[in-house]
mmCIF file of the C-alpha atoms, coordinates in Angstrom:
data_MODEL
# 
_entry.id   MODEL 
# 
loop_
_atom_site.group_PDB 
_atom_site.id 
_atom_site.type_symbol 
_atom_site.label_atom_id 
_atom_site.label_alt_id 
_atom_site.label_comp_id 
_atom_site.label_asym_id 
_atom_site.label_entity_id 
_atom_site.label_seq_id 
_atom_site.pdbx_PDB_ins_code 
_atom_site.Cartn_x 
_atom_site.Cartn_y 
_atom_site.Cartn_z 
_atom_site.occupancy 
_atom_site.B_iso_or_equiv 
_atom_site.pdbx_formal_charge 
_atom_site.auth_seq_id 
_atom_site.auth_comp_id 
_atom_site.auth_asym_id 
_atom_site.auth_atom_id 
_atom_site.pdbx_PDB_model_num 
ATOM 1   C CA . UNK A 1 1   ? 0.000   0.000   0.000   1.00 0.00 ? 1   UNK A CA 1 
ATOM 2   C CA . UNK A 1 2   ? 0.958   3.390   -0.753  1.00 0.00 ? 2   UNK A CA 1 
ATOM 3   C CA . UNK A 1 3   ? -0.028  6.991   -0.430  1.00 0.00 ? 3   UNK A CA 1 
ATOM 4   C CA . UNK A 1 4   ? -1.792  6.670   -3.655  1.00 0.00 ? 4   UNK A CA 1 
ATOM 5   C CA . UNK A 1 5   ? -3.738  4.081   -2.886  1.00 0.00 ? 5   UNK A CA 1 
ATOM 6   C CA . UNK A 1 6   ? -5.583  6.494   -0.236  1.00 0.00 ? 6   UNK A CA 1 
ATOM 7   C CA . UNK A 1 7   ? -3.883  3.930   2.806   1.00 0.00 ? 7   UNK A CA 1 
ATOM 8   C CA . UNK A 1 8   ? -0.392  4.213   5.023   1.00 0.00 ? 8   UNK A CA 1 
ATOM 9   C CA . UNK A 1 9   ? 0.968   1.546   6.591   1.00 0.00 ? 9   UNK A CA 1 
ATOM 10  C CA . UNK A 1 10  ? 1.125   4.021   9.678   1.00 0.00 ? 10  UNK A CA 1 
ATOM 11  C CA . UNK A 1 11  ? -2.632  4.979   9.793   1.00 0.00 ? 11  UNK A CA 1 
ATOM 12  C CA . UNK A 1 12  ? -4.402  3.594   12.454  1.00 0.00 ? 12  UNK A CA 1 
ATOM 13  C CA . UNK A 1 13  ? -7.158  0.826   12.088  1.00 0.00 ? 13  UNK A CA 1 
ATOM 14  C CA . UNK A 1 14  ? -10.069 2.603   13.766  1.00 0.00 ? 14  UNK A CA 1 
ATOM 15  C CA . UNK A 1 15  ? -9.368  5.211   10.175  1.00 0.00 ? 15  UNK A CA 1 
ATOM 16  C CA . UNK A 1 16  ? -8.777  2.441   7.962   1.00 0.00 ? 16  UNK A CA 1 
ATOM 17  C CA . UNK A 1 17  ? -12.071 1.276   8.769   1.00 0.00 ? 17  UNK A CA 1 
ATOM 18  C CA . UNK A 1 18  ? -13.862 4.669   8.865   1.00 0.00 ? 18  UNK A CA 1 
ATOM 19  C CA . UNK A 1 19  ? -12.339 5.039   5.052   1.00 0.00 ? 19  UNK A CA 1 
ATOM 20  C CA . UNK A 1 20  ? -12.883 1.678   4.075   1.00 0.00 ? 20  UNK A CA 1 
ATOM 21  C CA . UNK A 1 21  ? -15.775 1.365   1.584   1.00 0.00 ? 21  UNK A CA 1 
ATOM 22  C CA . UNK A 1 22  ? -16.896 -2.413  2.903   1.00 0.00 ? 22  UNK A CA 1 
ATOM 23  C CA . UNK A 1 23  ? -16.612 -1.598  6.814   1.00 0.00 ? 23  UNK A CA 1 
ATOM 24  C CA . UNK A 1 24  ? -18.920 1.614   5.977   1.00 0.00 ? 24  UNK A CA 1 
ATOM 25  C CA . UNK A 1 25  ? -21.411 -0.406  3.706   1.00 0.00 ? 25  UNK A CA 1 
ATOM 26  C CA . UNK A 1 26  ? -21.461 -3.232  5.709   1.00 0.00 ? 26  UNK A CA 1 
ATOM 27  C CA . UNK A 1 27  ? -22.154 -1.177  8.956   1.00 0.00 ? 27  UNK A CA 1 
ATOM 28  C CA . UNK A 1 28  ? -25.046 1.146   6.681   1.00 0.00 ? 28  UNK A CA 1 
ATOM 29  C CA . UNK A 1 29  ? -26.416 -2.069  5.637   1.00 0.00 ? 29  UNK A CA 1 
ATOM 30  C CA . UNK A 1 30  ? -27.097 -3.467  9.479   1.00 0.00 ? 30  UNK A CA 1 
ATOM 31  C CA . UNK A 1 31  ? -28.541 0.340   10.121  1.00 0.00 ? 31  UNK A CA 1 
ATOM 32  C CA . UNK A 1 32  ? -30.901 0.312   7.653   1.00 0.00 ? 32  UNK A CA 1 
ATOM 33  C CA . UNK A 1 33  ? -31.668 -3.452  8.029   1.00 0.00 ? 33  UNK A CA 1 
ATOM 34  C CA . UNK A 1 34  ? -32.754 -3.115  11.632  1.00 0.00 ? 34  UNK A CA 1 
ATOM 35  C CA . UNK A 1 35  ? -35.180 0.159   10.584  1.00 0.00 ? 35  UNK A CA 1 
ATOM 36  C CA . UNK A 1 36  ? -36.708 -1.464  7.978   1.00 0.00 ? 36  UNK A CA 1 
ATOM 37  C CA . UNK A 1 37  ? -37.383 -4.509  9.927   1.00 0.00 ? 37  UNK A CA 1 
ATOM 38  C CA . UNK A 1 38  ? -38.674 -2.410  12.654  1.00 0.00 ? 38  UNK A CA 1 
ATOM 39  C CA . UNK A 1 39  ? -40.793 -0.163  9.987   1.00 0.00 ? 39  UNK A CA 1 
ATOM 40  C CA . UNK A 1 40  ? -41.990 -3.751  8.769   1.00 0.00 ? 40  UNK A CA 1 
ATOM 41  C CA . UNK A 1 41  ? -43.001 -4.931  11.837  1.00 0.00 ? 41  UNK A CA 1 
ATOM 42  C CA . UNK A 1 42  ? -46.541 -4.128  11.526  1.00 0.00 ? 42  UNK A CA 1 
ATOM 43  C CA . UNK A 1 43  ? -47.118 -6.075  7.732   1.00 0.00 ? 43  UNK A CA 1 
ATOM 44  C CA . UNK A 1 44  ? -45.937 -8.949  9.132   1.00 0.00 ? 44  UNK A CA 1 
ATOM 45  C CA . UNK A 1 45  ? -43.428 -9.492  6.733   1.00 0.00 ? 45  UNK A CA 1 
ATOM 46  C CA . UNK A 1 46  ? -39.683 -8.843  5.965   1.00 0.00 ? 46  UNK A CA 1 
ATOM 47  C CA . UNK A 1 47  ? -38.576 -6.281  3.778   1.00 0.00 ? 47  UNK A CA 1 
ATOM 48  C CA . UNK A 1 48  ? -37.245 -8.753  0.847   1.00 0.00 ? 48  UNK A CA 1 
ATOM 49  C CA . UNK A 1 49  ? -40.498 -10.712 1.146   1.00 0.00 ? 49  UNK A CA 1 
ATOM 50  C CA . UNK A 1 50  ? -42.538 -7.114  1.076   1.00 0.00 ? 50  UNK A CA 1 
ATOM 51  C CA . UNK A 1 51  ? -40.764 -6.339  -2.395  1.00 0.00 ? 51  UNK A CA 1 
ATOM 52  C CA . UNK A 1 52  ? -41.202 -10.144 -3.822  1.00 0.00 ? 52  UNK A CA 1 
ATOM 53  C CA . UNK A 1 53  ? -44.965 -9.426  -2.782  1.00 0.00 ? 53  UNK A CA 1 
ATOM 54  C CA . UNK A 1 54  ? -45.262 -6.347  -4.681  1.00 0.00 ? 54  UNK A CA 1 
ATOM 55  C CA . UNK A 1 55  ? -43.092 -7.294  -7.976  1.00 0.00 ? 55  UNK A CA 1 
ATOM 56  C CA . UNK A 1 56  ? -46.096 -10.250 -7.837  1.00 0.00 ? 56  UNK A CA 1 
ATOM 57  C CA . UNK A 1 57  ? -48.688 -7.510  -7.472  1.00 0.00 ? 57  UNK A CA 1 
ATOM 58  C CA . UNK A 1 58  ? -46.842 -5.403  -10.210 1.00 0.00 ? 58  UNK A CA 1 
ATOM 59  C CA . UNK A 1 59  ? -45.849 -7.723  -12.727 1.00 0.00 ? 59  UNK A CA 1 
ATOM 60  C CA . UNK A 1 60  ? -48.351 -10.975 -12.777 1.00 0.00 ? 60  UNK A CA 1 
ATOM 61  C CA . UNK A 1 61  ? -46.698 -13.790 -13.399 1.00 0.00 ? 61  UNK A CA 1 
ATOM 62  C CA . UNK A 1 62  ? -43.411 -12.954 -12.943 1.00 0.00 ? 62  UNK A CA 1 
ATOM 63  C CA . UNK A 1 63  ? -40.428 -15.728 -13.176 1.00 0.00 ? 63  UNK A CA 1 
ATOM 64  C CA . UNK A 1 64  ? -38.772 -16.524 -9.972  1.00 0.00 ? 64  UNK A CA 1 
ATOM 65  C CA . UNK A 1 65  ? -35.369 -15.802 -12.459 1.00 0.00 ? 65  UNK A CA 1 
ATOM 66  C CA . UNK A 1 66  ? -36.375 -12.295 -12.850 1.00 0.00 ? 66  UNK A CA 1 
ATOM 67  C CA . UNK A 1 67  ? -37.124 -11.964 -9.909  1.00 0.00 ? 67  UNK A CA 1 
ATOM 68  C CA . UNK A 1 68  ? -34.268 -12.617 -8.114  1.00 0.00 ? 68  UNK A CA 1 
ATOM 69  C CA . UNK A 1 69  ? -32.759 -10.586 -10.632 1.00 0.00 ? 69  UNK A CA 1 
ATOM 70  C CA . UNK A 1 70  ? -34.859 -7.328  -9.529  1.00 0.00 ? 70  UNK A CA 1 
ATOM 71  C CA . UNK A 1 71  ? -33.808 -7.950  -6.033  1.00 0.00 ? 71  UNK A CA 1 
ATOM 72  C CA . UNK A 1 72  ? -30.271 -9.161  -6.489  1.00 0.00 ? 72  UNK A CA 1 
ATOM 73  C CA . UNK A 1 73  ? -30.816 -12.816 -4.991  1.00 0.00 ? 73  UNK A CA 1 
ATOM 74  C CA . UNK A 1 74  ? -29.696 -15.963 -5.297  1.00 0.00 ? 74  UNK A CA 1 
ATOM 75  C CA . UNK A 1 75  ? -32.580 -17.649 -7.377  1.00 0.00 ? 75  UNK A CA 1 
ATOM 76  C CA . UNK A 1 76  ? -32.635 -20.992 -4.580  1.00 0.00 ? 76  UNK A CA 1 
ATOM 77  C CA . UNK A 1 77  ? -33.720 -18.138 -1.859  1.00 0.00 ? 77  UNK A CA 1 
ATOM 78  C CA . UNK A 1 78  ? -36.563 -16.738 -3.636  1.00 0.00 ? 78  UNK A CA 1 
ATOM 79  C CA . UNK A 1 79  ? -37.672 -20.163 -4.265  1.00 0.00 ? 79  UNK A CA 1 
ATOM 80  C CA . UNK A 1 80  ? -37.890 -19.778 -0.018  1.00 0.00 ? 80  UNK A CA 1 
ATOM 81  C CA . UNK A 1 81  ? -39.079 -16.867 0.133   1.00 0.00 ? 81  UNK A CA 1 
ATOM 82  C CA . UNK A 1 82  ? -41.747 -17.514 -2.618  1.00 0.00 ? 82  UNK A CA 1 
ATOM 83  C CA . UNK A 1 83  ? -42.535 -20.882 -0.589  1.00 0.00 ? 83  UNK A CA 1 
ATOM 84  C CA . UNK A 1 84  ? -42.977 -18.931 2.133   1.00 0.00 ? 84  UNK A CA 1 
ATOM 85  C CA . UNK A 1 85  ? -45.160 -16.838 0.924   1.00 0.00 ? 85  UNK A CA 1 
ATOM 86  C CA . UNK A 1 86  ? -47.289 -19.147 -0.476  1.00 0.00 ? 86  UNK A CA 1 
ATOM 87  C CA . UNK A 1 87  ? -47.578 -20.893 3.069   1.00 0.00 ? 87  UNK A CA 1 
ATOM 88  C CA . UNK A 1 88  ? -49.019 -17.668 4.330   1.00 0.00 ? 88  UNK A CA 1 
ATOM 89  C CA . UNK A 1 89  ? -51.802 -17.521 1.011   1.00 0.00 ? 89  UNK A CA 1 
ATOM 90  C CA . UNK A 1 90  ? -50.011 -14.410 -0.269  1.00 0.00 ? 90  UNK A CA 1 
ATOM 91  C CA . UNK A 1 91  ? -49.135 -15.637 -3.350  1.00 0.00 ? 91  UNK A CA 1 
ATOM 92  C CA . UNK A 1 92  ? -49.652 -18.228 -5.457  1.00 0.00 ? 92  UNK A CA 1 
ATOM 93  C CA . UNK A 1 93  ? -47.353 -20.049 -7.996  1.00 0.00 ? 93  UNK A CA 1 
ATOM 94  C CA . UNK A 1 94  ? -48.194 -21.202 -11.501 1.00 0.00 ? 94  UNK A CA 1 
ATOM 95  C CA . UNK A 1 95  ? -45.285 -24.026 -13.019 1.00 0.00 ? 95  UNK A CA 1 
ATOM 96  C CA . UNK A 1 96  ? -44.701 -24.464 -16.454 1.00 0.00 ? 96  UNK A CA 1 
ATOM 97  C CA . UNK A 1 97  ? -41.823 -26.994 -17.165 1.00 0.00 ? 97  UNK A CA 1 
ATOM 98  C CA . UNK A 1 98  ? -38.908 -25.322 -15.079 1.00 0.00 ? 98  UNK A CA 1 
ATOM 99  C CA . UNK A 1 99  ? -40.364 -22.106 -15.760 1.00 0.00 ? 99  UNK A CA 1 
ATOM 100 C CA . UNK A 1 100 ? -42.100 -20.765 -12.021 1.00 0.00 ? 100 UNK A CA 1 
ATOM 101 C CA . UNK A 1 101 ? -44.512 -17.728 -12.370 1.00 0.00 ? 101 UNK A CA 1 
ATOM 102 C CA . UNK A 1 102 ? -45.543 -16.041 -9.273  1.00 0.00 ? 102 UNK A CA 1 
ATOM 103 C CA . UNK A 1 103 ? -49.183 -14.230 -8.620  1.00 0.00 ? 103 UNK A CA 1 
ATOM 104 C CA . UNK A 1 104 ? -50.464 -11.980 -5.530  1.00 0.00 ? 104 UNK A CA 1 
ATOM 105 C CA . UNK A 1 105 ? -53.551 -13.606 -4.112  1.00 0.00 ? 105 UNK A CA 1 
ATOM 106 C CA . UNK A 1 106 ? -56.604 -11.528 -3.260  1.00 0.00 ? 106 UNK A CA 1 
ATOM 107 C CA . UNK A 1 107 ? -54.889 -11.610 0.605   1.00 0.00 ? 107 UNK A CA 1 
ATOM 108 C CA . UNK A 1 108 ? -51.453 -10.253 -0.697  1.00 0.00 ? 108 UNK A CA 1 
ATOM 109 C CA . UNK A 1 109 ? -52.675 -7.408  -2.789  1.00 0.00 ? 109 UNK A CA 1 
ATOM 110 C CA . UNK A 1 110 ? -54.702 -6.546  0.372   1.00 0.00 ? 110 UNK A CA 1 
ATOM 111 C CA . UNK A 1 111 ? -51.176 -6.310  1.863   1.00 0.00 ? 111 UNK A CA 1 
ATOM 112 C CA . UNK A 1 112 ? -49.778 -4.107  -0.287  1.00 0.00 ? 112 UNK A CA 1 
ATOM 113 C CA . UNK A 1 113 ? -51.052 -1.004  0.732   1.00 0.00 ? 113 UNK A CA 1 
ATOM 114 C CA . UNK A 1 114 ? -50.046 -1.497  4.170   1.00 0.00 ? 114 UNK A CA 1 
ATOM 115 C CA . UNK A 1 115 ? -46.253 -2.848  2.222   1.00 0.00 ? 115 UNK A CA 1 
ATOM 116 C CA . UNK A 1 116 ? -46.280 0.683   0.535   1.00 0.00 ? 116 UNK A CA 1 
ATOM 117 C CA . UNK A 1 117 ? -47.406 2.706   4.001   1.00 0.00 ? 117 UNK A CA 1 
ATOM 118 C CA . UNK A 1 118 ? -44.099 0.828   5.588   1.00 0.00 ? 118 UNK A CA 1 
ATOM 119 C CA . UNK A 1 119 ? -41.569 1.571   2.852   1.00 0.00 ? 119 UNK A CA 1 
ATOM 120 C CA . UNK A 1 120 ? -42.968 5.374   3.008   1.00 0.00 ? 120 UNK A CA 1 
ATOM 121 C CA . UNK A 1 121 ? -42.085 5.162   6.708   1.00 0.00 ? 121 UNK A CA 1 
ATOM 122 C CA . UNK A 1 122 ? -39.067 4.209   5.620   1.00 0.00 ? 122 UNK A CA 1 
ATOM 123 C CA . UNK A 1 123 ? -37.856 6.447   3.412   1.00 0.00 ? 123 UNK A CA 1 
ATOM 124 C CA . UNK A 1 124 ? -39.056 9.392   5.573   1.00 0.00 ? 124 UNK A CA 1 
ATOM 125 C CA . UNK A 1 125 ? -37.500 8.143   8.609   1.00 0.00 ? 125 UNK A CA 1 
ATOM 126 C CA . UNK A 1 126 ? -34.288 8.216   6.709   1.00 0.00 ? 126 UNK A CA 1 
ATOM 127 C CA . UNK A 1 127 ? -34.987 11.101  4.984   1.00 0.00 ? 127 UNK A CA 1 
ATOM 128 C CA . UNK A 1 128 ? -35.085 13.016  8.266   1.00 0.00 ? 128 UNK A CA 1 
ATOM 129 C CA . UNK A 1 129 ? -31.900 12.153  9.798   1.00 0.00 ? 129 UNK A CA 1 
ATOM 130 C CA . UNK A 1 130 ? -30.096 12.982  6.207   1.00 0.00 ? 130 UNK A CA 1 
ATOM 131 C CA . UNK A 1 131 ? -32.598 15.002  4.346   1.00 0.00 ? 131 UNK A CA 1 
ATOM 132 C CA . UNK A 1 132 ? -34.044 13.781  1.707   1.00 0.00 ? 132 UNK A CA 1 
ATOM 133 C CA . UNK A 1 133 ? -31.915 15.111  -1.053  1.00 0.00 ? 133 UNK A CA 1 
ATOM 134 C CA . UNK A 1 134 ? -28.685 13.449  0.327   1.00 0.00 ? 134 UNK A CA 1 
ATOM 135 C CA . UNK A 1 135 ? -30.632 10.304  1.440   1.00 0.00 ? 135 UNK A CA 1 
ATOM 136 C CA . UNK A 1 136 ? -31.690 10.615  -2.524  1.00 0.00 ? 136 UNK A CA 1 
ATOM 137 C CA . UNK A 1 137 ? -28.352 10.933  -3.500  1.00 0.00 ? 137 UNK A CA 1 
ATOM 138 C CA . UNK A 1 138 ? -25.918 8.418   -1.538  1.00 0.00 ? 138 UNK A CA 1 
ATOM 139 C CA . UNK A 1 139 ? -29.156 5.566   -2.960  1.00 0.00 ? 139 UNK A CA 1 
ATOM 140 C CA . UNK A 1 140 ? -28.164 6.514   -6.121  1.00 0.00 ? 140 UNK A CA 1 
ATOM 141 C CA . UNK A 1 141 ? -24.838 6.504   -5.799  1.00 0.00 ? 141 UNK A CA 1 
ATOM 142 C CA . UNK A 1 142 ? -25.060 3.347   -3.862  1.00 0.00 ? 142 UNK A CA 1 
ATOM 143 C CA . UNK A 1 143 ? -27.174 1.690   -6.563  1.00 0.00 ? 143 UNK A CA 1 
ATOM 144 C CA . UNK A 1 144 ? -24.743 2.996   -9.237  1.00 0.00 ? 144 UNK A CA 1 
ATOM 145 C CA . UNK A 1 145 ? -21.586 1.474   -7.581  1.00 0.00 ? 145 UNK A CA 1 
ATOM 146 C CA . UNK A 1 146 ? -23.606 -2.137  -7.281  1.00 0.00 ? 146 UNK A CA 1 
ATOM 147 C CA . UNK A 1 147 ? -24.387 -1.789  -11.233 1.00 0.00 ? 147 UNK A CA 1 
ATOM 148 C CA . UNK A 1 148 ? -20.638 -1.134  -11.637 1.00 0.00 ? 148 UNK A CA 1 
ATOM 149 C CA . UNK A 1 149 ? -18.881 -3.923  -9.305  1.00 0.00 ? 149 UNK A CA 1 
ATOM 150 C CA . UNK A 1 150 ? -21.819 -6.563  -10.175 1.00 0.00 ? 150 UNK A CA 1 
ATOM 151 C CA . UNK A 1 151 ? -20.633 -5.666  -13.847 1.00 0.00 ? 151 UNK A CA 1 
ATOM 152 C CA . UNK A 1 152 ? -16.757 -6.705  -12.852 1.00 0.00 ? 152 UNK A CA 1 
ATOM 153 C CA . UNK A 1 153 ? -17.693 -9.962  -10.623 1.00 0.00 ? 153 UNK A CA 1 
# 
């Protein structure tokens, strides 16, 4: 490591960590985790099972494949989470060959508008403690740096 490479070997690890791009993410990630899964409380749900619900509700007959492409999953765990979901009469699935579709039931598109009242929370509860412009602005800068290193892995 040199100077260049924005390290020193004589930098101390509590600022190697503070200016390292996975110990920030990773520590944003379990911050916003545990306030969406308290802001989800109330549906019942998780977050990732929320947004599954509502790609159902928005796109009938989705493929699980797409799916876990939309939410950047491994296709085996929204197989669980569709499973699950089914369990609970939320959804229903439709299989054609390999090919899984996925379909809100009358009880999931219920839940949706109480799914859409907790990711409002959500984004205002952010938005408060770093206004909503900048809470705007590092998503899409977040989201922009996934598109780019998902391109290169």
């Amino acid at each position: 490591m040199n100077e260049s490479d924005g390290y020193t070997l004589n930098k101390n690890a509590s600022h190697l960590l503070n200016t390292c791009l996975y110990f920030t993410a990773s520590t944003l990630c379990r911050l916003i985790t545990r306030m969406a899964e308290e802001e989800f409380m109330g549906v019942g749900l998780s977050p990732s099972h929320s947004f599954l619900l509502l790609l159902s509700q928005e796109h009938p007959g989705i493929s699980q494949k797409e799916a876990a492409k939309y939410l950047s999953l491994a296709p085996s765990t929204v197989s669980r989470f569709v499973d699950a979901l089914v369990g609970r009469g939320l959804m229903e699935k439709r299989e054609q060959g390999r090919l899984v579709q996925m379909f809100s039931t009358e009880k999931g598109v219920v839940l949706c508008s109480d799914i859409l009242h907790a990711w409002r929370n959500l984004y205002e509860r952010y938005s408060d403690i770093l206004g909503a412009k900048d809470g705007d602005e590092l998503t899409r800068m977040i989201d922009e740096a996934n598109r780019r290193l998902a391109d290169e892995t």
